[in-house]
TORKOL-4160 file (C-alpha; in steps of 0.2 Angstrom, whole numbers, padded with zeros to 4 digits, m for minus):
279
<pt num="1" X="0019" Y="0120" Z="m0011"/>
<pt num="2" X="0032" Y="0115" Z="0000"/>
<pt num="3" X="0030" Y="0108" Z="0020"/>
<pt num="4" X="0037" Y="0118" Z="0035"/>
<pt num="5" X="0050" Y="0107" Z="0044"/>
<pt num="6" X="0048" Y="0107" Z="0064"/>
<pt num="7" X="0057" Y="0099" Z="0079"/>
<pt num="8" X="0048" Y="0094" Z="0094"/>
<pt num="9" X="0056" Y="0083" Z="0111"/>
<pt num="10" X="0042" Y="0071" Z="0115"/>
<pt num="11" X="0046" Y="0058" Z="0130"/>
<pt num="12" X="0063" Y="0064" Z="0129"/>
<pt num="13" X="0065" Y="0060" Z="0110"/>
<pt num="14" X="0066" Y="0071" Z="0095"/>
<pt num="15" X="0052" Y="0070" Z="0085"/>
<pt num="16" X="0053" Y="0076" Z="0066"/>
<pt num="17" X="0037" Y="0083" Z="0058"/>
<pt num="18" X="0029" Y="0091" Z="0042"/>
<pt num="19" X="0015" Y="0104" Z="0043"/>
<pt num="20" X="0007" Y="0110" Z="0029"/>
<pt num="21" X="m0007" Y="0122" Z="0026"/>
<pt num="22" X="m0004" Y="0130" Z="0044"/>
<pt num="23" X="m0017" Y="0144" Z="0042"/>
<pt num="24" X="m0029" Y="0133" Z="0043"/>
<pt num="25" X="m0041" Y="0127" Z="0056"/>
<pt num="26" X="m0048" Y="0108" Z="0056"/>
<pt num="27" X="m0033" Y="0097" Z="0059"/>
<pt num="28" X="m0027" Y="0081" Z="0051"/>
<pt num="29" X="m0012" Y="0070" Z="0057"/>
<pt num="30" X="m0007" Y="0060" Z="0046"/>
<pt num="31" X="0005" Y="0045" Z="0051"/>
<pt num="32" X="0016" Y="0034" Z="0038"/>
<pt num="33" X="0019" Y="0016" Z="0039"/>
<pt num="34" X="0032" Y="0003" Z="0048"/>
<pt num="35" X="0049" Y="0007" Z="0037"/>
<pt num="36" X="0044" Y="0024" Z="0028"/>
<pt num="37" X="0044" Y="0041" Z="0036"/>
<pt num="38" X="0033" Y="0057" Z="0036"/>
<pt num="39" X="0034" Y="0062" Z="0016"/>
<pt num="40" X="0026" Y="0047" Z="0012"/>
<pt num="41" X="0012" Y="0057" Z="0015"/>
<pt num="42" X="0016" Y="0074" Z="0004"/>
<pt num="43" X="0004" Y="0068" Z="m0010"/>
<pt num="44" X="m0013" Y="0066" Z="0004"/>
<pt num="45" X="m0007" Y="0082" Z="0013"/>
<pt num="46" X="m0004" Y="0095" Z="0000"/>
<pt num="47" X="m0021" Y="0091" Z="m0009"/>
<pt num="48" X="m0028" Y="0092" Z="0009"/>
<pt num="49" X="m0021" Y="0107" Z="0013"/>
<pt num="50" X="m0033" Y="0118" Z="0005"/>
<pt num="51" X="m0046" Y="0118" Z="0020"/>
<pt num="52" X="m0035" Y="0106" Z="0035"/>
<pt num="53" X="m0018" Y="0109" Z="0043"/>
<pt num="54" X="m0010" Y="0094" Z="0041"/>
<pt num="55" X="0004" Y="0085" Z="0052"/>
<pt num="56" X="0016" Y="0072" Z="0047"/>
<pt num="57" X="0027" Y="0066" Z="0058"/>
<pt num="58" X="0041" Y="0055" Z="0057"/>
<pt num="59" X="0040" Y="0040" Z="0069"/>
<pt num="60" X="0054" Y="0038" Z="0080"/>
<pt num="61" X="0068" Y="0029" Z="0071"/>
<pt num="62" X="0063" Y="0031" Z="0055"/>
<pt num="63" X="0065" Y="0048" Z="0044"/>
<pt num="64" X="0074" Y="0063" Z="0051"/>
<pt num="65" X="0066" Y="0056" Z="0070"/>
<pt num="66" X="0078" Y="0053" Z="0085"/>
<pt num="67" X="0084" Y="0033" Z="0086"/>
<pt num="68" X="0079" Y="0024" Z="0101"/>
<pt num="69" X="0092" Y="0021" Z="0114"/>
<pt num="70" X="0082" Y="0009" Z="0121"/>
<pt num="71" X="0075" Y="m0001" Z="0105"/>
<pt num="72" X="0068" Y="m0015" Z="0115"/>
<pt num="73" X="0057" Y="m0004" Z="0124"/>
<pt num="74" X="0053" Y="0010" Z="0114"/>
<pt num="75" X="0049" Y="0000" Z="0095"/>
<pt num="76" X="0031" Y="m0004" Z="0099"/>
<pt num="77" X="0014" Y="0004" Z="0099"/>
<pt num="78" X="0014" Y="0008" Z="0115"/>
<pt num="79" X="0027" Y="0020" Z="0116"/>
<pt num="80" X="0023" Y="0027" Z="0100"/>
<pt num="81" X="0007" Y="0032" Z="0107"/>
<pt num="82" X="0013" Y="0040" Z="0121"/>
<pt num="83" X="0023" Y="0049" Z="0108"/>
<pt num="84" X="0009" Y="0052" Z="0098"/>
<pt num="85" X="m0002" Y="0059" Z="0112"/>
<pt num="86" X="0014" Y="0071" Z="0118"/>
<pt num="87" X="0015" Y="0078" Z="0102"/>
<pt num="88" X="m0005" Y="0085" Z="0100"/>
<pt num="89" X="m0002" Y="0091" Z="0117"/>
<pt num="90" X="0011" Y="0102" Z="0113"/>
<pt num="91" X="0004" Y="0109" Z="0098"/>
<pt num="92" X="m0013" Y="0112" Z="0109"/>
<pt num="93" X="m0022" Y="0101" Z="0098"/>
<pt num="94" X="m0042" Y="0097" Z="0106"/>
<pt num="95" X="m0048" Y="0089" Z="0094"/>
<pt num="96" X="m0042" Y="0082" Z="0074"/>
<pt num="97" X="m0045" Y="0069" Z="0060"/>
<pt num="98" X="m0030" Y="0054" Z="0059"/>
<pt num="99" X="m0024" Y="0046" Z="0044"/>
<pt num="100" X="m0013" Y="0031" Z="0046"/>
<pt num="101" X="m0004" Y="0021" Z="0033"/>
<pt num="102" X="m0003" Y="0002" Z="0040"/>
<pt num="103" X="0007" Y="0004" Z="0057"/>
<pt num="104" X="0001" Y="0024" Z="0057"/>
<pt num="105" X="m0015" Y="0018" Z="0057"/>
<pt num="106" X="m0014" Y="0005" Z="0071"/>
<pt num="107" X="m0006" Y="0019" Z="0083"/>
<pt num="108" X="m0020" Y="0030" Z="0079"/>
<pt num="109" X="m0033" Y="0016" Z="0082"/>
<pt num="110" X="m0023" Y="0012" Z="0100"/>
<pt num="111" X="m0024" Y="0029" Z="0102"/>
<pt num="112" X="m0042" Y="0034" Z="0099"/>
<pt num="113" X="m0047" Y="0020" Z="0112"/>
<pt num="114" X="m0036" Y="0025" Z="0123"/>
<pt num="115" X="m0026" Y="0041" Z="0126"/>
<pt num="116" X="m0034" Y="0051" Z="0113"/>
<pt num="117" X="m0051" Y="0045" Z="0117"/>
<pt num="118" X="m0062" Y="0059" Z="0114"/>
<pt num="119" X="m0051" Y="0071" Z="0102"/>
<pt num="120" X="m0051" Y="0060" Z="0088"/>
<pt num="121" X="m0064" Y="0063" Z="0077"/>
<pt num="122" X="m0063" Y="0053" Z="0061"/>
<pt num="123" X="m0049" Y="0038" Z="0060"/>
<pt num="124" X="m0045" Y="0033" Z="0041"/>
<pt num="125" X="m0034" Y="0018" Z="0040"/>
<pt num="126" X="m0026" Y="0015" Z="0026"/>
<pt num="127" X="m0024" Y="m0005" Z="0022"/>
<pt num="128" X="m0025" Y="m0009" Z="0041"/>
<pt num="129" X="m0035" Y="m0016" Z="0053"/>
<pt num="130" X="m0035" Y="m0025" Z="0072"/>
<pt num="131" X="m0029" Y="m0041" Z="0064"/>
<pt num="132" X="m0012" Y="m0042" Z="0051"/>
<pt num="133" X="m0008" Y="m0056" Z="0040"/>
<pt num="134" X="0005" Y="m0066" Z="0047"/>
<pt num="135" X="0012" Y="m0069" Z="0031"/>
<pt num="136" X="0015" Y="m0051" Z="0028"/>
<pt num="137" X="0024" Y="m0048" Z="0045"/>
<pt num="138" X="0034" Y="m0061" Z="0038"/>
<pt num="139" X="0037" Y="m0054" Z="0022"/>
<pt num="140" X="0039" Y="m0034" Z="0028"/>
<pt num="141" X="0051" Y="m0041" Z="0045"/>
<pt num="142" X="0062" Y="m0049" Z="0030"/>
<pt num="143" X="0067" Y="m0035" Z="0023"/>
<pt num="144" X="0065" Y="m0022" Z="0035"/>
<pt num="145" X="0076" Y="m0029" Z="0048"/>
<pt num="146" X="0092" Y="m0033" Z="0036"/>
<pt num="147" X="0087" Y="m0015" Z="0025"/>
<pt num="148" X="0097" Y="m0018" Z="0008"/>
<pt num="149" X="0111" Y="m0007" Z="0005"/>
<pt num="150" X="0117" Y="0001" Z="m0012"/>
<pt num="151" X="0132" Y="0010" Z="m0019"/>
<pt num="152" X="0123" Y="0023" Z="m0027"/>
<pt num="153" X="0106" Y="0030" Z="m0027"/>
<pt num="154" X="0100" Y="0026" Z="m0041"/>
<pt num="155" X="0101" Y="0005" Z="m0040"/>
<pt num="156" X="0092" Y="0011" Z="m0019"/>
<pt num="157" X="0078" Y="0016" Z="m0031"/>
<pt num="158" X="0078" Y="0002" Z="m0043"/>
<pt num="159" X="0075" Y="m0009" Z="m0028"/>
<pt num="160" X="0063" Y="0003" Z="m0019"/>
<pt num="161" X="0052" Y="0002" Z="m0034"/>
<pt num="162" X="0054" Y="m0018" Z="m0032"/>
<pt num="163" X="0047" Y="m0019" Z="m0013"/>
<pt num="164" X="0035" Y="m0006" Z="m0016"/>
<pt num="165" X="0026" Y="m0014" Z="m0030"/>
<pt num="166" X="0010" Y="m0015" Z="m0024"/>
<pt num="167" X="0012" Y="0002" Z="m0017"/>
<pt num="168" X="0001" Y="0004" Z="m0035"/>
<pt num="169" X="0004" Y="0016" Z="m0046"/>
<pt num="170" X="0017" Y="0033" Z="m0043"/>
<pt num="171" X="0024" Y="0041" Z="m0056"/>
<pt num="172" X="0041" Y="0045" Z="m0059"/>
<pt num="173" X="0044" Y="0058" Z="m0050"/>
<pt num="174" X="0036" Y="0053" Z="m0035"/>
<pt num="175" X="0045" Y="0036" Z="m0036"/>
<pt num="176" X="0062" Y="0050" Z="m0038"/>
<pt num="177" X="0055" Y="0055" Z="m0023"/>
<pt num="178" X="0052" Y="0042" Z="m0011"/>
<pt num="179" X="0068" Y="0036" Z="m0013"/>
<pt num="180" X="0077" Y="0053" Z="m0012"/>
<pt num="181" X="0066" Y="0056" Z="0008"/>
<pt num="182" X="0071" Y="0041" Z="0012"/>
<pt num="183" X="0088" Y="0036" Z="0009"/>
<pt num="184" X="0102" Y="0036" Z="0022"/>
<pt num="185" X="0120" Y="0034" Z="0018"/>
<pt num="186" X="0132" Y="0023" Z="0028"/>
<pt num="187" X="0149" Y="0025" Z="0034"/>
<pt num="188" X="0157" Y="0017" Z="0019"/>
<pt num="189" X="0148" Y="0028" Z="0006"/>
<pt num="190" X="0132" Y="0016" Z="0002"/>
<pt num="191" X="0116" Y="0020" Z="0003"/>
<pt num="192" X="0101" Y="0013" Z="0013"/>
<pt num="193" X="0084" Y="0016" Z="0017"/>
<pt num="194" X="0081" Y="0029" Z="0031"/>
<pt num="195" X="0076" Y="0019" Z="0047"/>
<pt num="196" X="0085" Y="0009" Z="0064"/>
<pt num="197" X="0086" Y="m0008" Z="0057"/>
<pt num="198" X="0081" Y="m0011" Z="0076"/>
<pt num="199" X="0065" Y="m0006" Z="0074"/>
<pt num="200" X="0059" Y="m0024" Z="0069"/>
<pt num="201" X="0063" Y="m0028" Z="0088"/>
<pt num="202" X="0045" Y="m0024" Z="0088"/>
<pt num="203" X="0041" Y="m0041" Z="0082"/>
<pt num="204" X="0050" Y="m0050" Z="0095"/>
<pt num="205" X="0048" Y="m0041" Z="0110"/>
<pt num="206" X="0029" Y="m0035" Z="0106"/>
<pt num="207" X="0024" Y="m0050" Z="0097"/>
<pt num="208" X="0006" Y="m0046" Z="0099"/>
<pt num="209" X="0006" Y="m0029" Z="0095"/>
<pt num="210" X="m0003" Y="m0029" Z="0080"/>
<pt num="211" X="m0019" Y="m0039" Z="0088"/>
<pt num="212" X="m0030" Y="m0026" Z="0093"/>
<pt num="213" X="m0047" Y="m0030" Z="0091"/>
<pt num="214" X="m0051" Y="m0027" Z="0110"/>
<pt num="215" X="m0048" Y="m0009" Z="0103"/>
<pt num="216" X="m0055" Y="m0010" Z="0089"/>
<pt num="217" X="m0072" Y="m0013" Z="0098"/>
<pt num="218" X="m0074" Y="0000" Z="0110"/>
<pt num="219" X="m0072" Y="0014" Z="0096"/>
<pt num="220" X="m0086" Y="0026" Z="0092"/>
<pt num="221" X="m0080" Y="0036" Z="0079"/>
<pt num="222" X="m0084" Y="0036" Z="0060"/>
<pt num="223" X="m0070" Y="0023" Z="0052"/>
<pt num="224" X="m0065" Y="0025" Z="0035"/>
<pt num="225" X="m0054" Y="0009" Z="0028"/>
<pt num="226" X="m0047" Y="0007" Z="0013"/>
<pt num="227" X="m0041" Y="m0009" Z="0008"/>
<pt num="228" X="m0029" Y="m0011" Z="m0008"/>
<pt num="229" X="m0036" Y="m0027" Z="m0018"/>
<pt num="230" X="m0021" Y="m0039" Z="m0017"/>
<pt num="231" X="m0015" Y="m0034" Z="0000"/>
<pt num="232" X="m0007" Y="m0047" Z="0011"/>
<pt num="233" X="m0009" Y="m0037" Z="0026"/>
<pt num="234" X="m0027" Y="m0033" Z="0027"/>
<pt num="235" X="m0035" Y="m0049" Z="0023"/>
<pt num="236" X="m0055" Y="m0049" Z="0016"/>
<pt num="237" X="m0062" Y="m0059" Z="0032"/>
<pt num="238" X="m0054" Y="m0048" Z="0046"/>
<pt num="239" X="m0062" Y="m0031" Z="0032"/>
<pt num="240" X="m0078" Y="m0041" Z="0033"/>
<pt num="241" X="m0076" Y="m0040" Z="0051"/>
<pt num="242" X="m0073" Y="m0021" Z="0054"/>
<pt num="243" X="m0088" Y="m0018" Z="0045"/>
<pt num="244" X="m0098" Y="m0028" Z="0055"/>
<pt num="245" X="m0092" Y="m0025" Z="0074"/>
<pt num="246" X="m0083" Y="m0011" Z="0083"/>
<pt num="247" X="m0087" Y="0004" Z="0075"/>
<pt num="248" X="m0090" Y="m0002" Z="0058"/>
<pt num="249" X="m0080" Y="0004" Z="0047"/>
<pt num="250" X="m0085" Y="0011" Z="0029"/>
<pt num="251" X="m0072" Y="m0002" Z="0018"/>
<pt num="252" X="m0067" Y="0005" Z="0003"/>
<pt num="253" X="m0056" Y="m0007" Z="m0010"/>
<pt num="254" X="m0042" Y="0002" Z="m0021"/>
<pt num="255" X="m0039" Y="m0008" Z="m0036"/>
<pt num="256" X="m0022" Y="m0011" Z="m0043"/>
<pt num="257" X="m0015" Y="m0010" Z="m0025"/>
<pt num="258" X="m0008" Y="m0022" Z="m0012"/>
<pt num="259" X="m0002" Y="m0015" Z="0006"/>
<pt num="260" X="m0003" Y="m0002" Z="0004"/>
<pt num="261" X="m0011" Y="0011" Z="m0007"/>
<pt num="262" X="0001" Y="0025" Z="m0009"/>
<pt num="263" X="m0013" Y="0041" Z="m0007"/>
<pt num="264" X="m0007" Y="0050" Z="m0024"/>
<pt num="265" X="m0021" Y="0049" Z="m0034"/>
<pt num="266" X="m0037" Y="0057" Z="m0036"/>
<pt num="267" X="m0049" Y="0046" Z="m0031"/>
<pt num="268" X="m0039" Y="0040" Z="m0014"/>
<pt num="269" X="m0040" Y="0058" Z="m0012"/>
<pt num="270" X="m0058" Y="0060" Z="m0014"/>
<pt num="271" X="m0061" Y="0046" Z="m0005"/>
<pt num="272" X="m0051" Y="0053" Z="0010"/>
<pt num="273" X="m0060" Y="0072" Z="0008"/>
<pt num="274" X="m0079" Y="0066" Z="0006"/>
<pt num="275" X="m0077" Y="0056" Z="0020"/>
<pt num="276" X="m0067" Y="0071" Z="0033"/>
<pt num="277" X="m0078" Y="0081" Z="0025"/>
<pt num="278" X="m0098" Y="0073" Z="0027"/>
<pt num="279" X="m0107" Y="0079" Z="0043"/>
């Protein structure tokens, strides 16, 4: 099965989505992480296309998404949920479940407290929560903000396969994959990941963003987060936390993981269905 392509302005910018199982009712968006894009999620949304219509799109900058003429400005949550909320509105969408993937799942938290308050029915996070580990900022701004660059493809994937370790386990065509979605070639023939590099302005000019437990404790929806093992991002005490204030989230841990579990295997996926799916 393969993804419809769609092309939507939002705020003014070109959003790039990916919509599969469109003859379905119940919706699902589903919303990558900081330096990825939307077919990060193909794995998650192909199995759960079989009963949800599924929306992946690709966050401004990143993917096949307009850049940000004004990356100061436009490079943080805020702005991304206004993008997000622009976007169900034009596809006349009342009510859905959201699946983030670290920053996806922050703008659907800020978004589900806010903007979206009321249509979103279910929030999965995947390896994210109100509070981030600053020494994974740290880690993810170092190589996000200077994105390595390669003369061919194949040594683009030797090194995605390096800083996506504790991604967990992909095969090898899925690995073939990610780094065929998001690769980028530059003016002088090398390759690169498929992002703005300016993007990380977010950690500069928004420096708080990813603080939002204020948030976090005015939701009343069911929360499903799962937490891979060794991840530096989504430490145990702030998990222990969102099981026990806000919402209270159902916290599942995915072994063999760090930040952040890739959704391709079978029990991520029945993790994600049993819990969209209980009454």
């Amino acid at each position: 099965m393969s993804p419809a392509s769609h092309y939507l302005s939002c705020e003014g910018r070109e959003l790039h989505y990916t919509e599969w199982g469109a003859q379905q009712g119940d919706v699902v968006i589903a919303w990558h992480g900081l330096a990825r894009t939307c077919r990060d999620m193909d794995d998650i949304a192909a199995h759960l296309s079989q009963r949800y219509r599924v929306i992946c799109p690709d966050t401004i900058g990143r993917g096949l998404s307009q850049w940000s003429p004004a990356p100061e400005r436009e490079y943080c949550l805020a702005f991304y949920v206004k993008l997000a909320t622009t976007l169900v509105d034009q596809l006349g969408l009342a009510r859905f479940h959201w699946i983030g993937t670290s920053m996806g799942g922050a703008i659907g938290t800020v978004a589900a407290a806010t903007t979206l308050r009321g249509r979103v029915r279910k929030l999965v996070l995947n390896d994210n929560g109100p509070e981030t580990g600053k020494a994974a900022i740290e880690r993810i701004r170092g190589y996000a903000g200077k994105p390595a660059a390669f003369d061919t493809v194949s040594e683009l994937e030797r090194y995605f396969r390096t800083v996506y370790k504790p991604y967990g386990w992909l095969s090898d065509a899925q690995w073939r994959r990610l780094t065929e979605t998001s690769t980028r070639r530059l003016p002088d023939g090398r390759v690169t990941p498929h992002y703005d590099p300016a993007m990380v302005m977010q950690f500069t000019h928004h420096t708080d963003d990813y603080l939002r437990w204020d948030e976090w404790d005015s939701l009343d929806i069911p929360v499903l987060c799962l937490r891979g093992e060794s991840s530096d991002l989504l430490l145990p005490d702030t998990a222990e936390q969102m099981r026990n204030r806000g919402p209270r989230a159902v916290v599942a841990e995915i072994a063999g993981c760090g930040h952040a579990p890739a959704l391709n295997t079978p029990q991520q996926f029945a993790l994600v269905e049993r819990f969209l799916g209980a009454a």
